[in-house]
C-alpha positions as CSV (number, residue, x, y, z in Angstrom):
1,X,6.9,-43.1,134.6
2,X,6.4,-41.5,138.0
3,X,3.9,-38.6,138.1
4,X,6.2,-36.3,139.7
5,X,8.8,-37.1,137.0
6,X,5.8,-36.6,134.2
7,X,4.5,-33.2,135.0
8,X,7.7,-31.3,134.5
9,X,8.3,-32.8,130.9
10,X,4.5,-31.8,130.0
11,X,5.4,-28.0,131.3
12,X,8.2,-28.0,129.3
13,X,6.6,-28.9,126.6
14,X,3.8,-26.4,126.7
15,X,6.1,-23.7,127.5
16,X,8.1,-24.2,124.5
17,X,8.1,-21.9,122.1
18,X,6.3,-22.9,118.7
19,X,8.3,-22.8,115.4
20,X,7.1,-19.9,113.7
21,X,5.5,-20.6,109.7
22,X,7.6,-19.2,107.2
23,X,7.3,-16.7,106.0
24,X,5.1,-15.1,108.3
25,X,5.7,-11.6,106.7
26,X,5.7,-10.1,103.4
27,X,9.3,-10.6,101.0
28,X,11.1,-9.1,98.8
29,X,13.8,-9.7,95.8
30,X,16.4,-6.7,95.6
31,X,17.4,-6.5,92.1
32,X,20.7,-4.4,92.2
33,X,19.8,-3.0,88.5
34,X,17.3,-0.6,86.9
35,X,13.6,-1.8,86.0
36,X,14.1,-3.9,82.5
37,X,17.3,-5.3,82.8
38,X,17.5,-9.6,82.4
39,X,17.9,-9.3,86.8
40,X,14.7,-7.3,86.9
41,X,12.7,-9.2,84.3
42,X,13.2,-12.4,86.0
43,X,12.9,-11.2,89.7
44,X,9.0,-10.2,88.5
45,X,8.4,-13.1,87.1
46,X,9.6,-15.3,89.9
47,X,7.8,-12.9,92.8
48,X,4.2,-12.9,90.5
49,X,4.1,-16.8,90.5
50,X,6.0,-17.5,93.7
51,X,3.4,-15.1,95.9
52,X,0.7,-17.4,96.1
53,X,2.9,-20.5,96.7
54,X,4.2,-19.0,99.7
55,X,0.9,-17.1,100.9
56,X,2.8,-13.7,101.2
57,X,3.3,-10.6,98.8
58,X,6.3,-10.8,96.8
59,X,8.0,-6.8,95.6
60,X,10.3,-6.5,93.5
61,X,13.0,-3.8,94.6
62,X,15.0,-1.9,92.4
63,X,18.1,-0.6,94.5
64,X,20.3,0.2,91.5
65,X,24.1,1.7,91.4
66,X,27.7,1.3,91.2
67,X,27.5,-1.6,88.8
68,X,24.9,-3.4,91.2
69,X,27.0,-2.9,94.4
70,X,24.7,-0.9,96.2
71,X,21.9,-3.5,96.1
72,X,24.3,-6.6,96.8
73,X,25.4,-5.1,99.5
74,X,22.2,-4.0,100.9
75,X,21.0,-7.9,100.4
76,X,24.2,-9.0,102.4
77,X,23.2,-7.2,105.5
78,X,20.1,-7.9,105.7
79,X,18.5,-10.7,107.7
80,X,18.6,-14.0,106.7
81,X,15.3,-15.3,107.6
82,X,14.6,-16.0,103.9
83,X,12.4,-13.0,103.4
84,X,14.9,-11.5,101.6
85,X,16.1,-12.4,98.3
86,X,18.6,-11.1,95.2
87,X,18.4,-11.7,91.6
88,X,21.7,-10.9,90.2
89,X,23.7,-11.8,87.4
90,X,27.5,-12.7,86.7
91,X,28.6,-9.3,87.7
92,X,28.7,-10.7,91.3
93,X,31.5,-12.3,90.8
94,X,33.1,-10.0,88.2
95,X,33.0,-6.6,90.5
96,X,35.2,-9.1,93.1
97,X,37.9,-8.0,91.0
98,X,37.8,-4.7,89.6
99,X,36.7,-2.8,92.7
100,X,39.4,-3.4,95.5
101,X,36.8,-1.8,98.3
102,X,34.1,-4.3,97.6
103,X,31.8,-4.0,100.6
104,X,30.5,-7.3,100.2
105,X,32.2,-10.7,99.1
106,X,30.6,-12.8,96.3
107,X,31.1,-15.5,97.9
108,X,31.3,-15.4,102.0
109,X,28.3,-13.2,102.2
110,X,25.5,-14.9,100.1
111,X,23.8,-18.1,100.4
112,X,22.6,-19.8,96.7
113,X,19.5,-20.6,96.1
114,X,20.1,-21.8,92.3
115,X,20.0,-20.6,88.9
116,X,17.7,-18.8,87.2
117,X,18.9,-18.4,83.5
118,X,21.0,-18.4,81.4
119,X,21.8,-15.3,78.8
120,X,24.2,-15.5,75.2
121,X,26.4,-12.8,74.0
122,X,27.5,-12.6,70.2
123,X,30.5,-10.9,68.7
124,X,29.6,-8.7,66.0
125,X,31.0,-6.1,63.3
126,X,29.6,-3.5,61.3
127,X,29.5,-4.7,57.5
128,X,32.1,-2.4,56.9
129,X,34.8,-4.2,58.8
130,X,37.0,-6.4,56.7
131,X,36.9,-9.7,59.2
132,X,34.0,-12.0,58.1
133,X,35.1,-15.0,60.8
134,X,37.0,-14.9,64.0
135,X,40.0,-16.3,62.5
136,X,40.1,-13.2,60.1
137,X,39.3,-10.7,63.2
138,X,42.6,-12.3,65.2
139,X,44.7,-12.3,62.2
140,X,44.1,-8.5,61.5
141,X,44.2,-7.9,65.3
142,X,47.7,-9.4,65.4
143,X,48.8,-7.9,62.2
144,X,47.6,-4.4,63.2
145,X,47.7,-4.1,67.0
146,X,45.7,-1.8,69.0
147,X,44.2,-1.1,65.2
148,X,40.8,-2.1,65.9
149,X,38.2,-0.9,68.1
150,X,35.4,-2.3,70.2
151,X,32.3,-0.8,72.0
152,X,31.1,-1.8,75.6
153,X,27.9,-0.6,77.9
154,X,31.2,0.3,80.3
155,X,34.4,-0.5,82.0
156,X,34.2,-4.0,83.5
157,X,30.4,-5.2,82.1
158,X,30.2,-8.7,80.8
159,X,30.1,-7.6,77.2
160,X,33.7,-5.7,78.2
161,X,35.1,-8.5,80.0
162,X,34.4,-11.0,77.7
163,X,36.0,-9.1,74.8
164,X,39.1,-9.0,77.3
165,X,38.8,-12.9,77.4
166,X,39.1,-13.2,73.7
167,X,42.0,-10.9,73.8
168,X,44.1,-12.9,76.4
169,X,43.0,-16.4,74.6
170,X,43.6,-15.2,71.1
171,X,47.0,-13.3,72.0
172,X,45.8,-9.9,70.3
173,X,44.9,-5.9,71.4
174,X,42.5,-4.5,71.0
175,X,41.2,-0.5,71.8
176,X,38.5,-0.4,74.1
177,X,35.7,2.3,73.8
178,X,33.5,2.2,76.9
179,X,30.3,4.1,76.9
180,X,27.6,4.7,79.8
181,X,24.9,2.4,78.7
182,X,24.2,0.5,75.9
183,X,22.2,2.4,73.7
184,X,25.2,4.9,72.8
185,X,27.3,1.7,71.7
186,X,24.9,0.3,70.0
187,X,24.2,3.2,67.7
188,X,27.7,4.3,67.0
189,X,28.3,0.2,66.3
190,X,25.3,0.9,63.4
191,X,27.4,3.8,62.7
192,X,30.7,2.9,62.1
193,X,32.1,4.7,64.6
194,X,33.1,1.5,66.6
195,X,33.7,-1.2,64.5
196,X,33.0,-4.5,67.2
197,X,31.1,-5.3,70.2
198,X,29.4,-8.0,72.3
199,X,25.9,-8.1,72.7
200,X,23.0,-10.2,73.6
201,X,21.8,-12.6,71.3
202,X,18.0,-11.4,71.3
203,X,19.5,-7.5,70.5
204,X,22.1,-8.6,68.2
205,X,19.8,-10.9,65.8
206,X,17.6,-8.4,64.4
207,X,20.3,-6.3,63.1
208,X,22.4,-9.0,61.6
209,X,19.1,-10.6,60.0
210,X,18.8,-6.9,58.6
211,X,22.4,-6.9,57.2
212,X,23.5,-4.4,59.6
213,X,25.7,-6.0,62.0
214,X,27.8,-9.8,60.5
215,X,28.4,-12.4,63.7
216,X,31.6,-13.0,63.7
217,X,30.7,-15.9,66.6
218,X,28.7,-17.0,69.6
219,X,30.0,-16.8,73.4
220,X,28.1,-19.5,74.0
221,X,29.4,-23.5,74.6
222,X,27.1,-24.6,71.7
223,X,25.4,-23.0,68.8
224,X,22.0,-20.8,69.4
225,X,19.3,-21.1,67.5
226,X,18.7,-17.8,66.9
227,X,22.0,-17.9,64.8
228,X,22.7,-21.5,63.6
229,X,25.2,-21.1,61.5
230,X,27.1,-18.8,63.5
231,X,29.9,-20.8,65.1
232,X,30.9,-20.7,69.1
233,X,34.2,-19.3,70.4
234,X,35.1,-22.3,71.3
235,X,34.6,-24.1,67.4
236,X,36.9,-21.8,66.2
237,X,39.5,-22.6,68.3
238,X,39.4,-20.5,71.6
239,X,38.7,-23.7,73.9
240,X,38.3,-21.4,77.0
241,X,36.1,-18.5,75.8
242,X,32.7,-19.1,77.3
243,X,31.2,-15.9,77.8
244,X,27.6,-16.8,78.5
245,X,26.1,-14.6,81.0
246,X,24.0,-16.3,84.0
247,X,22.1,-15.8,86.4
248,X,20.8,-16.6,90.0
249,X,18.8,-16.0,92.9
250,X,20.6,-15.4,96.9
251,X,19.5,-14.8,99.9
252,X,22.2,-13.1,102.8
253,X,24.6,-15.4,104.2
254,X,23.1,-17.9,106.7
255,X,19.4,-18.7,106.2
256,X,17.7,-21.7,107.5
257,X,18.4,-25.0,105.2
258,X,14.9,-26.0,105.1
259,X,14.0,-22.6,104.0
260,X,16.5,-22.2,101.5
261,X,14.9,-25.9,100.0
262,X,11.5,-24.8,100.3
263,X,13.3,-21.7,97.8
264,X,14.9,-23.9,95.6
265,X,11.9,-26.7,94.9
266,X,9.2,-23.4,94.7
267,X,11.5,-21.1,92.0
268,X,12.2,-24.8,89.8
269,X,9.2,-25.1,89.4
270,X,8.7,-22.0,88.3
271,X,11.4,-21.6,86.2
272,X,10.5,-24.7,84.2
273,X,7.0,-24.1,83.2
274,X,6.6,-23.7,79.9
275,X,5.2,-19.8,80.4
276,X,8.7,-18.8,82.1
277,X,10.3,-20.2,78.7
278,X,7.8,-17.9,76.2
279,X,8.5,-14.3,78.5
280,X,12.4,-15.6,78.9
281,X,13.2,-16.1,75.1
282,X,11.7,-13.0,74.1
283,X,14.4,-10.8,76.3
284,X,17.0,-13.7,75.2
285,X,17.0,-15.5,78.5
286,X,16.8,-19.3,78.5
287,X,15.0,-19.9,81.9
288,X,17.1,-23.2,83.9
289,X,17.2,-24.0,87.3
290,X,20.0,-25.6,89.8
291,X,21.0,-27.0,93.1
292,X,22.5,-24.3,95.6
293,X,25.4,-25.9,95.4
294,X,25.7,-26.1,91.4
295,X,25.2,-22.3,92.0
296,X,27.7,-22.3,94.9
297,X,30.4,-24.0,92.5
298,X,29.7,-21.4,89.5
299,X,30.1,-18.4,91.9
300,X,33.9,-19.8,93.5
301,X,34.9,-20.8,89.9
302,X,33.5,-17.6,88.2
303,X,34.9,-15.6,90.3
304,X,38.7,-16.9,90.0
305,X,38.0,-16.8,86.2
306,X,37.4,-13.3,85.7
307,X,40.1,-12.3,88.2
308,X,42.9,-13.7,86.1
309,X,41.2,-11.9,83.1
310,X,40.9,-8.5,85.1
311,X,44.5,-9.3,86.3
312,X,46.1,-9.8,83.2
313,X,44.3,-6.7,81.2
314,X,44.7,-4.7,84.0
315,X,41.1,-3.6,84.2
316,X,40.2,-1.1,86.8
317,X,36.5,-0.1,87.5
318,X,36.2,4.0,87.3
């Protein structure tokens, strides 16, 4: 090659800008839910192991409100440069439907990065109640409609929802009695106020060990262990009520593919050592791990799941 044809390529070169290491600042994982909720508990354990990985502090942000809009939406603004992340959970895709301003869209304006667990809900009754199986519950839902009430943290939760599921599957109604939180529903469950209500496996179990609440079955595809002779939904005839809860980590739509790998191998790894396991299980989390695009599929398919059920109980978010 000609000199004079050789020393413009070399300045080129050298005045090329060099690709900048990522990340080059610290990050952060918006969890659009208060501190101690299943997003929270696993957005600290991801950020605490995946820190020195990455060379960079990881913070946890709590930006809670409106049913975790406010934080989904702050994450779907903000740059995506893969220094900013979201732990979220299946009400994602579930607030799609039940608020019709959404300022983000589940879909369009995140970018998977994969699973991060997995969470079970059980449907229980105070001892009081006559049903001791599901089949019992939907006989003396359709004998006595309306008749019999259940408890929910609030309008449109996954605990709500997935009580709506049954409903459409099983052909019954039910009454529904939402509360602000799930302590208050809880308690008047013990009480006898309400006589049935979803909840998470690792609340659930202690109470119907006690004799205080009877599982009347598991939302899960398979049986727990916590509660192995509990039957699923599904065993007992409703094929399409899985009502496991899961969850997953974004970024904003649009990051950098090799970043967005880099994510994926890092929070896998983290996610299946055996330590992620011990802290998981105790809050009733199975810890698991996925492609982007396994997580991509659950979003789209979630998403058009829970908008027929919202559609066809005509559920509205307050």
């Amino acid at each position: 090659m000609k000199r004079r044809t050789l020393l413009p390529l070399l300045g080129g070169l050298l005045a090329a800008p060099q690709a900048l290491a990522w990340p080059d600042q610290p990050m952060k994982i918006v969890v659009p839910f208060t501190p101690g909720t299943g997003p929270d508990i696993i957005a600290r354990f991801v950020a605490e192991q995946l820190s020195p990985k990455v060379g960079q502090p990881v913070v946890v942000d709590n930006v809670a409100g409106a049913s975790g809009n406010i934080g989904s939406q702050q994450v779907a603004r903000a740059k995506p440069d893969g220094t900013t992340l979201m732990s979220s959970v299946n009400t994602l895709v579930m607030n799609a439907s039940l608020y019709k301003n959404l300022p983000y869209d589940p879909v369009a304006d995140f970018a998977p990065i994969g699973l991060t667990a997995w969470g079970s809900l059980v449907l229980v009754a105070n001892p009081a109640q006559a049903p001791n199986t599901l089949a019992e519950f939907v006989a003396l839902a359709k004998a006595k409609p309306k008749s019999l009430n259940y408890g929910s943290p609030g309008i449109g939760t996954p605990h709500h929802l997935s009580m709506a599921l049954v409903e459409t599957d099983a052909g019954i109604e039910l009454t529904h009695v939402p509360y602000k939180g799930s302590a208050g529903a809880v308690q008047d469950l013990l009480g006898g106020q309400i006589g049935y209500m979803f909840l998470p496996v690792h609340v659930s179990a202690q109470y119907i060990r006690a004799g205080k609440l009877k599982a009347l079955a598991v939302g899960s595809p398979k049986r727990l262990p916590q509660l192995p002779d509990t039957p699923t939904l599904i065993e007992q005839g409703l094929k399409g009520a899985d009502v496991d809860m899961w969850y997953g980590l974004f970024a904003p739509k649009g990051p950098p593919a090799d970043i967005v790998a880099r994510l994926n191998q890092e929070t896998a790894a983290i996610l299946n050592a055996p330590e992620a396991r011990s802290i998981f299980e105790a809050q009733g989390l199975i810890p698991t791990s996925s492609t982007p695009a396994a997580l991509a599929e659950i979003v789209v398919r979630d998403k058009a799941r829970w908008a027929e059920v919202v559609a066809k109980r005509g559920i509205a978010a307050e």
